[in-house]
C-alpha positions, 0 to 999 in steps of 0.5 A, spaced: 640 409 671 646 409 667 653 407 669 657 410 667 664 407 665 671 411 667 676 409 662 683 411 662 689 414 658 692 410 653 701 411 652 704 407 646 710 408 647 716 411 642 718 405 641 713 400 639 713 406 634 720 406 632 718 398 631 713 400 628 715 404 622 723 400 621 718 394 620 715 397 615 721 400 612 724 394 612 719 390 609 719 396 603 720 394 596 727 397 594 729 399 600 736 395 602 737 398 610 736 402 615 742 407 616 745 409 623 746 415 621 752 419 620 753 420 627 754 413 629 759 411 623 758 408 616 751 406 615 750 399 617 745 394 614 740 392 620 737 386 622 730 386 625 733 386 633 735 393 631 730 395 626 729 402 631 736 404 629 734 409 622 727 412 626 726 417 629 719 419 632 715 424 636 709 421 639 703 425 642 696 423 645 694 422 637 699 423 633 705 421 632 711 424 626 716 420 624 723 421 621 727 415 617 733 415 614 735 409 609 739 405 604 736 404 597 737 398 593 741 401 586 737 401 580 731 403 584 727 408 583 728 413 590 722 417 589 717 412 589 721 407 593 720 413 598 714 414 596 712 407 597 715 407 604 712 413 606 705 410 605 707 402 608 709 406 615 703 410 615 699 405 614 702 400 618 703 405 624 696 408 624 693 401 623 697 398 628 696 404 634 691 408 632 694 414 631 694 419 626 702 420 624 702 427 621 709 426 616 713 421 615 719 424 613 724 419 609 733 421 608 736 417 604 743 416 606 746 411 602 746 407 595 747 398 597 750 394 591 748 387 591 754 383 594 755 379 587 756 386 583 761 388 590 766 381 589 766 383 581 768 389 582 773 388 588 777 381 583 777 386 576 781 390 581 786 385 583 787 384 577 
């Protein structure tokens, strides 16, 4: 005689996802910030507490779409920094949920300079 075991529904919610995915963004080569969009104002540079600012998902039962909006780093490469990242939030949030994420779109929305080359450029035109 066989017992048969019910098993019930697992949710992850959007969230965990939207975590997920700035996670993984942020921890991409190349990649300066996530962008608050337009919407919310100039794009502002992000610290961890706020790493789903930038991300939007859909999550269904077994996949999850993902849409992210950035700032690159300038001088780097954008399609294979987008490249790269679409990569590491796919494998991070598959890793991690078990989901299979269908698209992971990418918009960039700014160019970030290094602080050191801003102050440079704002003395040489006090000057």
């Amino acid at each position: 005689m066989s017992e048969e075991i019910q098993t019930g529904i697992i949710r992850i919610s959007d969230d965990v996802v939207s975590t997920i995915a700035g996670l993984a963004a942020l921890e991409t080569s190349g990649i300066a910030a996530m962008s608050g969009g337009i919407s919310e104002g100039l794009a502002k540079r992000l610290s961890g507490k706020n790493v789903q600012r930038g991300v939007s998902v859909e999550v269904g039962q077994v996949e999850a779409a993902i849409d992210l909006r950035v700032i690159v780093n300038y001088g780097s490469k954008i399609q294979e920094v987008c490249s790269e990242l679409q990569q590491n939030v796919r494998d991070a949030v598959e890793n991690m949920t078990g989901l299979s994420v269908v698209e992971v779109n990418v918009k960039v929305e700014g160019v970030a300079f290094r602080e050191e080359e801003v102050h440079v450029e704002e003395a040489n035109r006090v000057k």
